[in-house]
C-alpha positions as CSV (number, residue, x, y, z in Angstrom):
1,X,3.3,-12.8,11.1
2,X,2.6,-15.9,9.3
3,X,-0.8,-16.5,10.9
4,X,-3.7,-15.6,8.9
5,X,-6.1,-12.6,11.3
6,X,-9.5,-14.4,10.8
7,X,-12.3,-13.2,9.0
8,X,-15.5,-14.7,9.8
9,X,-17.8,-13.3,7.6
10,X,-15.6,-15.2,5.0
11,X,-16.0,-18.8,6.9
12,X,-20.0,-17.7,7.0
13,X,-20.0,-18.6,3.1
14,X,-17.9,-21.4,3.1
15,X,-15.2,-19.4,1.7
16,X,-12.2,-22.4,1.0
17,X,-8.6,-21.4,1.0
18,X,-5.7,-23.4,-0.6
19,X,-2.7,-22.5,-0.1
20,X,0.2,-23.1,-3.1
21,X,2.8,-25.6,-3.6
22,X,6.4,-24.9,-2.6
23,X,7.5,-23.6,-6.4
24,X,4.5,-20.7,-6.2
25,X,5.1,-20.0,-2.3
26,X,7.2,-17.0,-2.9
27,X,4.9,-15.7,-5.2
28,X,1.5,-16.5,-3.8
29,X,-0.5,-15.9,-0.8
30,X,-3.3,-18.1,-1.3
31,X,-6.1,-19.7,-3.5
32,X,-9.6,-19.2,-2.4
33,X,-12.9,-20.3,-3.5
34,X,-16.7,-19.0,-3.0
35,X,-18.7,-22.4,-4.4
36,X,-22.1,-20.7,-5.2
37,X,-25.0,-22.2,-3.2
38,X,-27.7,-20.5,-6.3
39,X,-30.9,-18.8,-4.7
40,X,-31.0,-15.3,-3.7
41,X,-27.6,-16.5,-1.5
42,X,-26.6,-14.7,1.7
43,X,-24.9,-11.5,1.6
44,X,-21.8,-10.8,3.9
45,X,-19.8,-7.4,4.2
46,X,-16.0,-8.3,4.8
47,X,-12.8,-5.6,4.7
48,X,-10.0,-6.4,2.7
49,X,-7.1,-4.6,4.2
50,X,-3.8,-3.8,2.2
51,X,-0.6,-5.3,2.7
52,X,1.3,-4.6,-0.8
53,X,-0.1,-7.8,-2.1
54,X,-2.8,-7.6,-5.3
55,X,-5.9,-10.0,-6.0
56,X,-7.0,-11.8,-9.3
57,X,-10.5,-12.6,-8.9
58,X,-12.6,-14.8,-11.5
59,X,-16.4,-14.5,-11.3
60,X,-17.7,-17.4,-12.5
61,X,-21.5,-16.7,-12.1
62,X,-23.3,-15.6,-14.8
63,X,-21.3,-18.3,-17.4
64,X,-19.0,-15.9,-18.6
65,X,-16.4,-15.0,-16.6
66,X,-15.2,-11.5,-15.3
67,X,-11.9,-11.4,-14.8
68,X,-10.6,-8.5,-12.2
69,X,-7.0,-7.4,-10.9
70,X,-6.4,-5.5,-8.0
71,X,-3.5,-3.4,-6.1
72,X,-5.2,-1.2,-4.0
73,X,-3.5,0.5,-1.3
74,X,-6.6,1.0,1.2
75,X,-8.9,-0.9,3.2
76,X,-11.7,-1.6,1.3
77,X,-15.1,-2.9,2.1
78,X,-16.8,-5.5,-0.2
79,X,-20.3,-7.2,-0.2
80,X,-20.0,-11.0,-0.6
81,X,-23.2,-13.4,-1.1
82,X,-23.3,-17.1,-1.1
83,X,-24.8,-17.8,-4.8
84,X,-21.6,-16.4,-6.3
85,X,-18.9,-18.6,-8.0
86,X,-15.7,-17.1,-7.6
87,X,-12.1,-18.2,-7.7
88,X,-9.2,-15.7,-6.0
89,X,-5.7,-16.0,-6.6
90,X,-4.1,-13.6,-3.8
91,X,-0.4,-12.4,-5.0
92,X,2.0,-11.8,-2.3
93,X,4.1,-8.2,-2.8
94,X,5.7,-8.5,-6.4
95,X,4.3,-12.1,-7.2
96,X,2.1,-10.3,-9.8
97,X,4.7,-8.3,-11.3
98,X,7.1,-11.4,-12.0
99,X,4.2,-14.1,-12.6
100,X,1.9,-11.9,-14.9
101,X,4.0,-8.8,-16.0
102,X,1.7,-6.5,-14.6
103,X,4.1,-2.7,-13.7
104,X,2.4,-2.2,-10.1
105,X,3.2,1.2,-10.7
106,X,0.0,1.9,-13.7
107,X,-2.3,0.6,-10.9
108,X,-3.5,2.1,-8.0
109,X,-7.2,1.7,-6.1
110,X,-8.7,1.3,-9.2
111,X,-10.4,-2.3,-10.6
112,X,-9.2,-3.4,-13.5
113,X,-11.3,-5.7,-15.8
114,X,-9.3,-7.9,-18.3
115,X,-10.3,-7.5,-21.9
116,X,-12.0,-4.0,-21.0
117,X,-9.7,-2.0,-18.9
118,X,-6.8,-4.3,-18.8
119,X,-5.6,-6.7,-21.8
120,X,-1.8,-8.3,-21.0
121,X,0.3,-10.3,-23.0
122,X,-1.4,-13.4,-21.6
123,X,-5.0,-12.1,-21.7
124,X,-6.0,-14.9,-24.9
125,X,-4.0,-17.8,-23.2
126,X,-5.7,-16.9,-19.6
127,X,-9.0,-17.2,-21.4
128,X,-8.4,-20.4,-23.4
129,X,-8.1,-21.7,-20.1
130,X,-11.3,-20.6,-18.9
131,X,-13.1,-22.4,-21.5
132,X,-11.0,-25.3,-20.8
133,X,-11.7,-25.7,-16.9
134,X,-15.8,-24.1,-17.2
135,X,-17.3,-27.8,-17.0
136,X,-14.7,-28.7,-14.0
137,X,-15.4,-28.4,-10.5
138,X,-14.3,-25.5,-8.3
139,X,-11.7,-27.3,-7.2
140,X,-10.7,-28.4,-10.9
141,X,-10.7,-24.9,-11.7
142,X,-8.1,-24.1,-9.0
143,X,-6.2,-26.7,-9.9
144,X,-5.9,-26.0,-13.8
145,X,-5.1,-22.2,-12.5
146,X,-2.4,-23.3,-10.6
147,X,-1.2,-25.4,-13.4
148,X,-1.1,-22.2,-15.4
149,X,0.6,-20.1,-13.1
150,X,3.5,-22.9,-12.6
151,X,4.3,-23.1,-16.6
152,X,5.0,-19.2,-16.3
153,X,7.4,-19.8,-13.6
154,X,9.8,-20.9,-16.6
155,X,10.4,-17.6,-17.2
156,X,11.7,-16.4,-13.6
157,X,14.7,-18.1,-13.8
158,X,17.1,-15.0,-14.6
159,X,15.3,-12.5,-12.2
160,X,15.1,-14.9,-8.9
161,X,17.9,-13.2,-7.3
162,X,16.5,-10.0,-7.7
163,X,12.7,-11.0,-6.7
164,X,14.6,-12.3,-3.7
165,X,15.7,-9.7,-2.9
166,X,12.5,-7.5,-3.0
167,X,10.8,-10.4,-0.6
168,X,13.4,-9.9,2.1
169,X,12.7,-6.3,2.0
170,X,8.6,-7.0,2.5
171,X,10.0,-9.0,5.2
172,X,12.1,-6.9,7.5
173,X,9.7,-3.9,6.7
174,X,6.7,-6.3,8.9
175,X,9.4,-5.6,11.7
176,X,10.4,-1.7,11.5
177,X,8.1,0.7,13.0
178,X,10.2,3.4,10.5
179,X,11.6,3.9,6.8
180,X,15.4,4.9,7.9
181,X,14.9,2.0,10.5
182,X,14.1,-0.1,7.7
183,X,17.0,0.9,5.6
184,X,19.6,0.8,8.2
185,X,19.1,-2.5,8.5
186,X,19.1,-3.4,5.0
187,X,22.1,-1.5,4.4
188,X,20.6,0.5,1.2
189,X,19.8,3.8,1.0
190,X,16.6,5.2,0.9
191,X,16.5,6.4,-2.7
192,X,17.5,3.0,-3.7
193,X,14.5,1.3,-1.7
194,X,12.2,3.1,-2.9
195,X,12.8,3.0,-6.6
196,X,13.2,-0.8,-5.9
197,X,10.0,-0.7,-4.0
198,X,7.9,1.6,-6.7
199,X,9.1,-0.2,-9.6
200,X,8.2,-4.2,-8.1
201,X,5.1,-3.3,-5.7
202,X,3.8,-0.2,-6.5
203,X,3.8,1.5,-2.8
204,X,6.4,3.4,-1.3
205,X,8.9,2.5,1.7
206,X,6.6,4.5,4.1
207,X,3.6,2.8,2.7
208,X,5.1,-0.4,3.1
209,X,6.3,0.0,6.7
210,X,2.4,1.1,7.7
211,X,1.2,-1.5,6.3
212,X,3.2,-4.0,8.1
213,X,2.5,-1.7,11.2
214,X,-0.8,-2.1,11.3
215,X,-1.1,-5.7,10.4
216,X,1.0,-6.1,13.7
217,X,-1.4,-3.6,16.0
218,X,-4.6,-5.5,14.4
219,X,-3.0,-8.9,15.3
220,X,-1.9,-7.6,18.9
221,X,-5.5,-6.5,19.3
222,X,-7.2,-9.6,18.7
223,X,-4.6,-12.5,20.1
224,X,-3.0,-10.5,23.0
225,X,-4.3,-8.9,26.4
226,X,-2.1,-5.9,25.9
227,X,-4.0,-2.6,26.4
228,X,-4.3,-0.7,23.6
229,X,-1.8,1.6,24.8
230,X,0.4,-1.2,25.1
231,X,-0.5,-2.4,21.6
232,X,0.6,1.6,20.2
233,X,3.8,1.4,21.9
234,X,4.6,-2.1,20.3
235,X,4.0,-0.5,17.0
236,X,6.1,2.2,17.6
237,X,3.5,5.1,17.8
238,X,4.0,8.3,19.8
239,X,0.7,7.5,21.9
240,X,-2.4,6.0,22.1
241,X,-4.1,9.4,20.5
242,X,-1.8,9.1,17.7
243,X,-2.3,5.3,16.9
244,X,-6.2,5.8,17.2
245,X,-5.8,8.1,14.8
246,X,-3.7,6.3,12.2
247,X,-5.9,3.2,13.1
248,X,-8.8,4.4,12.4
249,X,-7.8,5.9,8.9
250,X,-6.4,2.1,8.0
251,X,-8.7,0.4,9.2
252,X,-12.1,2.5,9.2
253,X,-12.9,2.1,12.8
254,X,-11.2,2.9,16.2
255,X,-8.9,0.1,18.0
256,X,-11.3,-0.9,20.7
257,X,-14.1,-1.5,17.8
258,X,-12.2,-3.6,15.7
259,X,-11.3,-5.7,19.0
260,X,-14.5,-5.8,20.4
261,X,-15.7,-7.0,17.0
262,X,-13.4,-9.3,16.0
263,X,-12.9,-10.7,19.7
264,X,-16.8,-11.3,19.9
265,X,-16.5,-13.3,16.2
266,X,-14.1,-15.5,17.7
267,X,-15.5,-16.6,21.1
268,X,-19.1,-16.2,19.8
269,X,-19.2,-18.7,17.3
């Protein structure tokens, strides 16, 4: 589960991804980068698919930045172009709620622009620092981000175990194909995970569980020969019909599309 699915249209702009040091690892996914190339730039549609995680993304383009925060809890399309400057800080399940005090709960497919629709404790200090790392390279920039995000990690101390604890539910839930499944062999009761659940990520147990289900059928579908039947059954759907159907909502297309697609980005490079 720990291998990235590719996305190509990403590696088309030069998209760069950093990944954190150990102290952030439990919090954060990833950095990534779009450098800005100026011109008209190149336009690429990608799909960013939820998995319970949530997205701070800094647009650097125009001189002054736009700050946006995301949770969202469907696959969304975007349209990405090559003359934009923009940094992402991608939050694994929770890492936003412990690192920036953000209640995952108030937010929910919505974007939310800091200083307009969304002003946080640490909305003046977040800015201070965009002044401060403006004349520095991209990679500067990620760097005095990351330098940010560690110095609130001072604050975690008291609430580890708990945080912990919410990560090594995320984790079994990426191997359950069902909620009691799930909570059978967490030993907690379903009542408890969810409140748990609602409180730190802002999804439900059942939401969760899909999630993880379908990041498992998209990743059969691209790395394995299985036939899609094959790939259902894995995931722990009733029948091919069934898992079309639930694919198709996630994800936007059918399962032979997506593999076709993402198949042909692979070998056709």
């Amino acid at each position: 589960m720990a291998e990235l699915i590719p996305a190509d249209s990403f590696k088309a702009l030069h998209v760069q991804t950093f990944f954190p040091e150990p102290r952030l690892r439990p919090w954060i996914q990833c950095y990534w980068i779009l450098g800005g190339q100026g011109g008209v730039g190149t336009a690429a549609r990608e799909k960013l698919y939820p998995d319970a995680g949530s997205s701070l993304t800094i647009d650097l383009s125009a001189g002054q930045p736009v700050i946006t925060f995301t949770s969202n809890r469907v696959t969304k399309v975007e349209v990405f172009r090559s003359n934009q400057q923009l940094i992402g800080v991608r939050f694994n399940p929770s890492g936003s709620f412990y690192l920036l005090d953000l209640d995952p709960q108030m937010f929910g497919d919505r974007q939310y622009v800091l200083g307009g629709d969304l002003q946080p404790a640490w909305y003046r200090s977040f800015m201070s620092l965009m002044d401060r790392i403006y004349p520095l390279t991209m990679s500067g920039r990620v760097a005095g981000i990351r330098s940010w995000l560690t110095h609130r990690l001072q604050k975690l101390d008291a609430q580890e175990r708990d945080m912990r604890t919410i990560q090594g539910i995320v984790a079994q839930s990426k191997l359950m194909n069902s909620v009691p499944q799930l909570c059978e062999q967490l030993g907690m009761n379903r009542r408890t995970l969810e409140r748990k659940l609602r409180r730190q990520i802002g999804v439900s147990p059942a939401e969760l569980i899909q999630f993880g289900r379908m990041y498992r059928a998209r990743y059969g579908l691209i790395h394995t020969p299985a036939s899609i039947g094959d790939v259902a059954q894995d995931c722990g759907f009733f029948d091919q019909a069934h898992f079309t159907r639930a694919f198709r909502r996630y994800t936007l297309e059918t399962p032979g599309s997506y593999r076709k697609r993402k198949v042909s980005q692979i070998y056709n490079k």
